[in-house]
C-alpha positions as CSV (number, residue, x, y, z in Angstrom):
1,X,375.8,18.6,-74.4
2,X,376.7,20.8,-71.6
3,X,374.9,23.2,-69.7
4,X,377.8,25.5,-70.4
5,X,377.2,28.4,-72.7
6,X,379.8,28.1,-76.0
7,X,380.9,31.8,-75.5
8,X,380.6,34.0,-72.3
9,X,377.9,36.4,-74.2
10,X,375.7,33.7,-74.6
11,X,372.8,32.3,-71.9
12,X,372.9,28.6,-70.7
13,X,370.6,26.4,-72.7
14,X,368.7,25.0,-69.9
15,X,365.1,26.4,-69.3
16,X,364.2,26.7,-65.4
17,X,360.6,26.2,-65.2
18,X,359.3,28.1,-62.3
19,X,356.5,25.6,-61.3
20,X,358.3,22.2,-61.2
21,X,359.5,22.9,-57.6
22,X,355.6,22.9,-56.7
23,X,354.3,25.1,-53.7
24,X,356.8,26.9,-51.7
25,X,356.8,24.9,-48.2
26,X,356.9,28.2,-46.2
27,X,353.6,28.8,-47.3
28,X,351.4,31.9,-48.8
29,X,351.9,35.5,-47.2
30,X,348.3,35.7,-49.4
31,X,347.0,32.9,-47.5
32,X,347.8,33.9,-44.2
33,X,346.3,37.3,-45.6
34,X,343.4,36.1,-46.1
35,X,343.0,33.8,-43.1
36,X,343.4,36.4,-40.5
37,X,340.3,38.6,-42.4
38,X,338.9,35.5,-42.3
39,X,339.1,35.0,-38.7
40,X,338.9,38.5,-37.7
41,X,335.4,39.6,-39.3
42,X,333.5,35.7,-39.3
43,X,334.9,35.2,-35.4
44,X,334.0,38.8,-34.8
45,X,330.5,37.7,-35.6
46,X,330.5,34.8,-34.2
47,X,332.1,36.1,-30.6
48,X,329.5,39.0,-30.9
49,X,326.7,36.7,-30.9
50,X,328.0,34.3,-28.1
51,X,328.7,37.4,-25.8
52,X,324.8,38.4,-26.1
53,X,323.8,34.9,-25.7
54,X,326.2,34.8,-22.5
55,X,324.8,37.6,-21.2
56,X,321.1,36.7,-21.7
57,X,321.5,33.3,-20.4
58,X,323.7,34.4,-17.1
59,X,323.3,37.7,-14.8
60,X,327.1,38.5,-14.9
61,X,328.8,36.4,-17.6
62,X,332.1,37.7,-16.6
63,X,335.0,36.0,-17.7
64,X,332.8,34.0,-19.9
65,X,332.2,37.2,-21.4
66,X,335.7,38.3,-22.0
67,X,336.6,34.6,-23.4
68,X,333.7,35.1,-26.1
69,X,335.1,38.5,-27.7
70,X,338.7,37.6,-27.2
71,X,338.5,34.1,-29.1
72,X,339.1,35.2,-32.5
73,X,342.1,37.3,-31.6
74,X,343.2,34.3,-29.4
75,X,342.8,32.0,-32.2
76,X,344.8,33.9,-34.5
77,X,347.7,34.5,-32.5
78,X,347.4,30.4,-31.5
79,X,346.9,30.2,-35.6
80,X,349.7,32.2,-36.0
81,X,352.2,30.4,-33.5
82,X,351.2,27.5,-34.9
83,X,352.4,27.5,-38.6
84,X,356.0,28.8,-37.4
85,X,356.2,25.6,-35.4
86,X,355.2,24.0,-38.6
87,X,357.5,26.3,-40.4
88,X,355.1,28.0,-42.4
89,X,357.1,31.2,-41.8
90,X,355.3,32.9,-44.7
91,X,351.7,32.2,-43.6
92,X,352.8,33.3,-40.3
93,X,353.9,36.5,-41.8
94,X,350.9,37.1,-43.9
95,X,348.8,36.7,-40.4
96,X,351.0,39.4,-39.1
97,X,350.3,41.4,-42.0
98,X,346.7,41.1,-41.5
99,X,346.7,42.6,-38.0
100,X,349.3,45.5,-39.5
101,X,346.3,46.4,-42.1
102,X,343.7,46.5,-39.6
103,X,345.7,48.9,-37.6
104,X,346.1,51.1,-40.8
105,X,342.2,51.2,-41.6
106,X,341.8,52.0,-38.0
107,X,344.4,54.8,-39.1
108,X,342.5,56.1,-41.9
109,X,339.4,55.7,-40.4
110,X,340.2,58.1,-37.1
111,X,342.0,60.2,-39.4
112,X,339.1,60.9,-41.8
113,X,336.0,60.9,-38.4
114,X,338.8,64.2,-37.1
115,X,338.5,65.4,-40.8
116,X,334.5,65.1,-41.2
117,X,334.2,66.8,-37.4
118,X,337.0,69.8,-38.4
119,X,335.0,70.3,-41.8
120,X,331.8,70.6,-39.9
121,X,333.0,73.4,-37.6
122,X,333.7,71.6,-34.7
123,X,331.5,69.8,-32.2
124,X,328.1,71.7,-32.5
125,X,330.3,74.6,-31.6
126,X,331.9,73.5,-28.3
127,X,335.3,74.6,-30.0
């Protein structure tokens, strides 16, 4: 029997089931979601606490310094370059994505410190 409906009002016979292709191989936009939170807040901690061991442990840590809170964000983007060479476009994207909705909280969360000072009158009245 043929795939091929009888009539042209009726659907094809054949079920497509929606998991037998297995993972998509561009990867998870969820995934790279989640990775780049993942990065962003555990390296945040981690960078914090090696640039105020660098800077107990050496007078002027300098660039060692800069290197320490710069390696998460440099790991993503290396992250990031990474999967599209690997052609995980998707997980790529979902990095990207990441970085878009830490920009929007740092939106919302300027907009809403302007709103709680403009409730309050101002600066201690130095309008």
């Amino acid at each position: 029997m043929s795939n091929q409906p009888e009539s042209p009002y009726e659907a094809p016979t054949t079920q497509i089931d929606p998991q037998a292709a297995g993972p998509d191989p561009r990867g998870s936009r969820w995934a790279g979601f989640g990775l780049y939170w993942l990065i962003s807040v555990g390296g945040g901690f981690a960078s914090m606490f090696a640039a105020g061991l660098l800077s107990r442990l050496f007078w002027s840590p300098g660039a060692l310094y800069l290197l320490a809170t710069a390696a998460p964000w440099l790991a993503i983007l290396i992250l990031g370059i990474w999967f599209l060479g690997k052609g995980k476009s998707r997980t790529a994207q979902g990095l990207l994505f990441g970085f878009l909705s830490q920009i929007g909280l740092a939106v919302l969360f300027v907009a809403a410190c302007f709103g709680i000072i403009a409730m309050n009158g101002g600066l201690g009245g130095m309008h």
